[in-house]
C-alpha positions in Angstrom: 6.7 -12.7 -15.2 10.4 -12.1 -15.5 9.6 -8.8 -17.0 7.7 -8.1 -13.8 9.9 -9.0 -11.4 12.6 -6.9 -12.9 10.2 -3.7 -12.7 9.6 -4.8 -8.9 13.4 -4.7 -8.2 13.7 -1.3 -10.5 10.9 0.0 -7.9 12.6 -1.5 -4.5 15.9 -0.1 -5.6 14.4 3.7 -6.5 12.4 3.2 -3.0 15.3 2.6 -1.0 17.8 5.5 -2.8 15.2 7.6 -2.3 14.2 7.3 1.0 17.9 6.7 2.1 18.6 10.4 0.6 15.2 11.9 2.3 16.2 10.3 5.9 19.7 11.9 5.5 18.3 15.2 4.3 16.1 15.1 8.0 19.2 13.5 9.9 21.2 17.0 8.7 18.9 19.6 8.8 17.9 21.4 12.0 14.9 18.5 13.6 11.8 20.4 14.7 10.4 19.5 17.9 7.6 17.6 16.4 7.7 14.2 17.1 6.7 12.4 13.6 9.7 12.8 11.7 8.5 14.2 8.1 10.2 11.1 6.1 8.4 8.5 8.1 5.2 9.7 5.5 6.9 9.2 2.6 8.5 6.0 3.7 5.1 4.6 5.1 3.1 5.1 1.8 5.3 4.6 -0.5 6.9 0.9 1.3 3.5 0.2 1.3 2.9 0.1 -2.6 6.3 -1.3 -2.7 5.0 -4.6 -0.6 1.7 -4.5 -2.6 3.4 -4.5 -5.7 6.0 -6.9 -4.1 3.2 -9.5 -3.2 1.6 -9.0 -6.6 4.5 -9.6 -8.4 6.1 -12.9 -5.7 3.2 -13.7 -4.1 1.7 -15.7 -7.3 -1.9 -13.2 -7.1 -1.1 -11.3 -10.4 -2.4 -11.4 -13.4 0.0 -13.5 -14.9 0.3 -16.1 -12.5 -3.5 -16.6 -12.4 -3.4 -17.1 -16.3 -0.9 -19.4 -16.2 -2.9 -20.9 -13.8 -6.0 -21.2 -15.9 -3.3 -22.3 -18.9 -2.4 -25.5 -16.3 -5.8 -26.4 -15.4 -7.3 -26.3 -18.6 -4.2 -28.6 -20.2 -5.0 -30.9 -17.2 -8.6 -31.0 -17.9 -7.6 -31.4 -21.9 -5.6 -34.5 -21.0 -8.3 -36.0 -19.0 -10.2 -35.8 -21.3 -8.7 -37.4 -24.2 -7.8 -40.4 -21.7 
């Protein structure tokens, strides 16, 4: 889990460099008159497998949570048994 969570703040931290340096890059080249900025596409899809990944990783719905949640239960229901 802890090995997860570190890869989740790796990922957040390259997300937000990243898409710091591309919304400069727009911010000081000539804007086009269209009115969707181009970065807002990268930011969008990307932040969205960031939260994904986020909630996978905090949310307690990965893979590792749910094993040690099968791990807890079946202790529990080896305990009750032996009572």
């Amino acid at each position: 889990m802890a090995k997860d969570r570190a890869k989740f703040k790796s990922h957040l931290f390259t997300y937000l460099t990243v898409n710091a340096l591309l919304w400069t890059i727009w911010a000081l080249t000539g804007r086009p008159a269209h009115p969707i900025p181009w970065p807002v596409w990268a930011s969008a899809f990307w932040g969205f497998g960031v939260l994904m990944n986020g909630i996978g990783v905090y949310g307690g719905f990965g893979r590792a949570q749910l094993s040690e949640r099968e791990y807890e239960r079946l202790l529990r229901q080896q305990r009750e048994g032996r009572v």
